[in-house]
Structures are given as structure tokens and as C-alpha cells.
N, C-alpha and C positions, 0 to 999 in steps of 0.2 A: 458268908464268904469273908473269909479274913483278908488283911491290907496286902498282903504277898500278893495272894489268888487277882485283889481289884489290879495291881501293878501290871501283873504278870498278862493279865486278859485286856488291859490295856496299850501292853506294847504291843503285842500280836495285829490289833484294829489300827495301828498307827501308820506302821507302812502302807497302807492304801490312800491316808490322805497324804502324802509327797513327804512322811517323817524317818527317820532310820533310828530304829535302836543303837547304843554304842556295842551291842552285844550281837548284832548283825553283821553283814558282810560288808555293809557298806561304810565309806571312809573318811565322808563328811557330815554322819549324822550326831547325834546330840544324847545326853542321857535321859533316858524315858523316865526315870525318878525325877531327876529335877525339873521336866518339864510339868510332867504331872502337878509336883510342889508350888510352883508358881501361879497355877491357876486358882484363882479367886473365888474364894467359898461362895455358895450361892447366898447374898443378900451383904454380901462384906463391901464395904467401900472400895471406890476404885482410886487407887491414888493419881493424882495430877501428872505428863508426859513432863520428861526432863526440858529445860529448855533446847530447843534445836531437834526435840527427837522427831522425828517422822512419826505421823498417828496414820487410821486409818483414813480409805478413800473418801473425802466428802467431809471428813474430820475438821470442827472450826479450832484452829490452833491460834486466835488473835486471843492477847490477854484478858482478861475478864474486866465488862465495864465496857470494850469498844464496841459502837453499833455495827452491824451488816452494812456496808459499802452499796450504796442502790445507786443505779443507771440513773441519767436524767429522763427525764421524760421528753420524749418526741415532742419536736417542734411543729407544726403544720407550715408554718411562715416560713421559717427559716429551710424546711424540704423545699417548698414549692420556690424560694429564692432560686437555691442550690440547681432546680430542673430549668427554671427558666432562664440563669445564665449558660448551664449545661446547653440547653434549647438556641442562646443564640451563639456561642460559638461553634457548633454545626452548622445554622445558619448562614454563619460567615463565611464557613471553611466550603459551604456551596455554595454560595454567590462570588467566591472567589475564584471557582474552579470553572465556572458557569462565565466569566467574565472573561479567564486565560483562552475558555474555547470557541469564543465570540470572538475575541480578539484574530484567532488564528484560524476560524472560519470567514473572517472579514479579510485577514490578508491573501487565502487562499482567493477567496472571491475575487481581488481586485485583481490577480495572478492569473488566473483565469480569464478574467473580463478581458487583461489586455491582449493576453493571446489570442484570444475568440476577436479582438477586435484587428487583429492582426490579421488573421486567417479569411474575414470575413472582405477585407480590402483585397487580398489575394484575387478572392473567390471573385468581388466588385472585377478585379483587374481582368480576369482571366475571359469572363461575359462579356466583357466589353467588347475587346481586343476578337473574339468569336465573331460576332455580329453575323448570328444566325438567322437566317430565314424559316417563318414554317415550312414543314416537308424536308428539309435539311437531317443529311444524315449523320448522325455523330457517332464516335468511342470515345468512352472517358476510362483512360487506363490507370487502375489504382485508383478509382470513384472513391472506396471509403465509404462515410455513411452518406456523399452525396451530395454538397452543398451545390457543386458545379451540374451535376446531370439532373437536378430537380430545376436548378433557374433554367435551362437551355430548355428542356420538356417542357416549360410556363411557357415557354418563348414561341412553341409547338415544333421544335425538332425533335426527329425520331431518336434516340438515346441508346446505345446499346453501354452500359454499365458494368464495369470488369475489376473483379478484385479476387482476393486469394482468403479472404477473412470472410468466414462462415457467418460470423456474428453480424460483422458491418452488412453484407450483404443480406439476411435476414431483415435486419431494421433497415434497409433502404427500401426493399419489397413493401413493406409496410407501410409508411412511408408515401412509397408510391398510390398504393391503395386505398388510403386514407385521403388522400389529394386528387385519385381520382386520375388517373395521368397512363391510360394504357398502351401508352407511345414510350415508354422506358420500358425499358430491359434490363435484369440484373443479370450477368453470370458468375458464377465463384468458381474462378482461373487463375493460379500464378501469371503472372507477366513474363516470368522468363521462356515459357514453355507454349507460348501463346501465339497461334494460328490464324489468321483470317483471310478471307476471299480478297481477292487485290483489286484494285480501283470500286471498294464500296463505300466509300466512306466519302464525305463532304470537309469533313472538319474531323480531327482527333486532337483530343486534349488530355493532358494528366497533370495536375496539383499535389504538390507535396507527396508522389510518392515516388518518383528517379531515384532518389537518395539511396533509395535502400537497395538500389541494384547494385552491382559490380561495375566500373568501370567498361566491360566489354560487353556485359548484357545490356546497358545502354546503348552502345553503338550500336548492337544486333540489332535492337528492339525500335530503334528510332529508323534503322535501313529500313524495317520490315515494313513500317508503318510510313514510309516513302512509297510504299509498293499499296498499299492498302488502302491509299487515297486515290481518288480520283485526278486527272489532270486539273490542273488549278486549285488544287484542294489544299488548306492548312493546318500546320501542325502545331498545335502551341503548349508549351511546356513552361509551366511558373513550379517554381522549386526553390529550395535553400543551395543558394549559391555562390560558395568562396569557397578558396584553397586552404594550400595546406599552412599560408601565411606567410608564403614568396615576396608579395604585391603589398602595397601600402593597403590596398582598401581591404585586403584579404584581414590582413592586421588591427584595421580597426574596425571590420566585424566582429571577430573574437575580440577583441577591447572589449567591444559593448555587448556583447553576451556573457562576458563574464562579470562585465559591473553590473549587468541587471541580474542575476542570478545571484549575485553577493548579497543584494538589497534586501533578499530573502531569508537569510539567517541561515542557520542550521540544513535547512530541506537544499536552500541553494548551494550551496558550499559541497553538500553531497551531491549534486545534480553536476556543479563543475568538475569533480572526481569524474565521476564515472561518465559525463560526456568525452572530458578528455583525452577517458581510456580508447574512448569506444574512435574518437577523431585519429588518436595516434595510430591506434593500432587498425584502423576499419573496421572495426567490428557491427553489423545490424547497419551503421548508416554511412553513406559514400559519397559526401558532397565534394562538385568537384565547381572551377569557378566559370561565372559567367562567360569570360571568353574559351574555356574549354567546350561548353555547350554550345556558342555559335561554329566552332567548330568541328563538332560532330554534325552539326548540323549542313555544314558544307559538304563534310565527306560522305554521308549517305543523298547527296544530289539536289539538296533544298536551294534556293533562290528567293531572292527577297527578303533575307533574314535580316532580322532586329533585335533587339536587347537592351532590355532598362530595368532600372531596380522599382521594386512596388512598397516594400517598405522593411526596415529592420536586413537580414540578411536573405530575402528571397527577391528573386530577380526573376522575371520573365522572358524565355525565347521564343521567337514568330518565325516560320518557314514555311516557303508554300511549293509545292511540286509543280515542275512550268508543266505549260501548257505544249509544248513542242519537241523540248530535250526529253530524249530517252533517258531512262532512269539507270543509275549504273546496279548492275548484278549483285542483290544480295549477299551470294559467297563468297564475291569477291570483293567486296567492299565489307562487311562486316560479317558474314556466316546467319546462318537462320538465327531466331530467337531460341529455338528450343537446344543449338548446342551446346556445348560448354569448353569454355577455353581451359 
């Protein structure tokens, strides 16, 4: 085969590995002679890459004379330093996280404590002021989960137990059953819509849940329960009780509700928001002031009635249905409980 034919049969094989003849079509390729020419006889030296040129992949292009560049070698010591200060600032960054929620589990706690300590003088107040006998008949309207209808059933009065919360109501049943107390009654009843037999009751009591009535569902509901007791029978009512900030003292309730709720930072400060809202606007709770309640308390026909503060902004009312005076008419002194104004 002559040098023509090796050329010629060599350009033909070229374009498959990615080469163009300049006698092709294409318009970036190269001359298949001179490439050919360039390639280095088998056994002929290769000459040295120009300075700066680009060699093959993995090519050592460092001047002749310089060693290979090697890694150090691994520390043990210095790794396992490396982990065990890594190791304590983890540590840190959880004993400090561990420490922010101690902190604010302990403020909760004592936030709690004092309400609970608050709630539980109410509760003290409310027992007292009762001074039930065994066989004595009671309704505790707005029970909740009960603090007041569980001492009066100790005390051995019959308990009928009224709320509108499926859950409180559940866990009072419980409650009861665990303590052994088959002289309470739970029923799960709104207050507003709430019927009873007239003259059965000894004694009716509700704790902290008036509030959340309406203005006129109070009047109904305390007429109703004028009717529902017995002659000589009392009504007693402990609630949060201040205005709308008329009255000096109304004034420095809100004072002090809102300095104790500062003291709390963050949670407080949204707690006086949205109490605010709820006070301005009525919204869910409707305290209205202690001399407002002796005065419904007049107008659905009670007698005897009292009034003192227990502690912080709840105040307790006493009334007792006489023994002689006719009771004045429901509808016409306040309308049934179950209307609506």
C-alpha cells in the first residue's frame, strides 16, 4: 500500500473519532496530512510540553526535580480534640436551652400556683359562707371541674353539678367515682337554657362562671333560681367583679391586673391585649360590678343580701329567698332562663 492509499484510508477512519477532514463538509476541521505528520514514529522520543501548555488528564506538569506534594498524615489527638470540643459546645448549647425552659417552666409554675392559690380561697370563701348540713340540697351552676360541688358532697349534701363543658363534666364524674361520693350529680347543660323544679333546692351556688353570661341572662337565671330554691333557701354567687372602670375601685382592679400580667413578659402583655379586647368589646366574658350583682340580686326578690371581696378582683354575693314574701314572677321581673333578649 503506497503513502497516498495509508492517507487516504486514514481520513476516511477519522471522522468517527470526533475529526474532520479539510476536504469534508465540515468547517472547523483540520488537515488529515498534517495531523497524520505530527504523530510520533513508534519508539521516537517525545519532546518536553511548552511552558503553560495544557498536558493530558492526570499529566504531572511540576518541573523536573520537584517531589509529589503528600497530605499530612492524620492526627488521632488532634481529631479526637477537634470532637470533644465539637462534643462540648453541643453540650452547652443544651444545657442552655435546657436551662431557658426551666426557667419559663418555673415562671409558669409560680403563675399558676398563684391563680390556683387564688381560686382555691374563692373555693375556701364560697364553703364557708354555704355552711351546709348533711341531706342538704344543692346546684352548683357552672361546677367546672368542681372544686366547690366535691367539698359540699364531703360535707354530705346532695350535689346536683351543671355545666355546659363535656370534658369538665367527664373529669368531674370521675372524680366523683374515684372518691366514692354517690350523692353528686353531674349534668352537661348550658346555663342559659336551664330548667329546674321550683322550691328544690337548699342552697345554689356558682363560682367563676356568671362572667361568661350576658348581662340579661344573668338577671333571668338568678330570677329563675329565686324560684328554684326553697323558702329560706340561699343563693351564693363568688365571681370576678368590677366594672367597666366608673368607680375608683373598679380602676384599681384593672391597675392590678394589668401590673400582674406585665410581670410576665411577653405571654403577659399578650394576655392584656387580648383581655382588653375581650373587656371592651364583651366578647366570651361579662363582668359586671359588685354593686351591680347586689342589685340583681334585689330585683329577682332576694333578702338578706351581702357583699365582700375574697381576694384580687372576685367578690362574693349572699341572698336568701324569705320565708314569707311571695316571690315576684319570673317574666315579669326577668323572663325565663331559656329566652333570649
Amino acid at each position: 500500500m503506497t503513502d497516498s492509499e495509508v492517507t487516504s484510508k486514514a481520513a476516511e477512519n477519522l471522522p468517527a473519532h470526533g475529526i474532520t477532514s479539510r476536504h469534508s463538509t465540515g468547517t472547523s476541521g483540520f488537515d488529515v496530512a498534517d495531523a497524520l505528520g505530527h504523530l510520533a514514529a513508534p519508539g521516537a522520543p517525545v519532546a518536553p510540553a511548552a511552558a503553560g501548555a495544557p498536558g493530558p488528564p492526570g499529566a504531572d506538569l511540576r518541573p523536573n526535580g520537584t517531589e509529589q506534594p503528600t497530605s499530612p498524615p492524620p492526627n488521632p489527638e488532634a481529631r479526637s480534640v477537634a470532637e470533644a470540643a465539637r462534643s462540648a459546645v453541643t453540650a452547652a448549647r443544651s444545657a442552655a436551652e435546657a436551662a431557658r425552659s426551666a426557667a419559663a417552666a418555673a415562671r409558669s409554675s409560680v403563675a399558676e400556683a398563684r391563680k390556683s392559690a387564688g381560686l382555691e380561697k374563692v373555693t375556701a370563701a364560697v364553703v364557708a359562707s354555704a355552711r351546709v348540713q348533711p341531706g342538704d340540697r344543692v346546684i352548683d351552676l357552672g361546677c367546672g371541674s368542681g372544686p366547690v360541688s366535691l367539698e359540699l358532697a364531703e360535707h354530705g349534701a346532695h350535689v346536683l353539678a351543671i355545666d355546659a363543658d363535656l370534658a369538665l363534666v367527664g373529669e368531674l364524674n370521675q372524680i366523683a367515682r374515684t372518691r366514692s361520693l354517690p350523692e353528686l350529680e353531674v349534668v352537661a347543660r348550658p346555663l342559659d337554657s336551664l330548667a329546674l323544679p321550683v322550691r328544690s333546692a337548699d342552697l345554689i351556688v356558682t363560682s367563676y362562671a356568671m362572667h361568661r353570661l350576658r348581662d340579661p341572662d344573668k338577671q333571668r337565671l338568678i330570677a329563675a333560681a329565686y324560684h328554684w330554691l326553697r323558702p329560706g333557701g340561699t343563693l351564693i354567687v363568688a365571681d370576678m367583679m368590677f366594672g367597666r372602670g366608673t368607680s375608683s375601685q373598679d380602676r384599681a382592679i384593672i391597675k392590678s391586673k394589668v401590673r400582674s400580667l406585665a410581670r410576665k413578659g411577653i405571654g403577659g402583655w399578650w394576655r392584656i391585649v387580648k383581655n382588653s379586647y375581650r373587656f371592651l368589646v364583651q366578647v366570651k366574658e361579662h363582668p359586671v360590678s359588685i354593686s351591680a350583682w347586689t342589685a340583681i340580686f334585689a330585683r329577682a326578690g332576694f333578702t338578706g343580701i351581702t357583699a365582700s371581696r375574697v381576694v384580687n378582683e372576685a367578690g362574693l354575693v349572699l341572698g336568701r329567698r324569705s320565708m314569707d314574701e311571695p316571690a315576684p314572677d319570673p317574666q315579669s321581673a326577668a323572663g325565663s332562663p331559656g329566652s333570649r333578649a
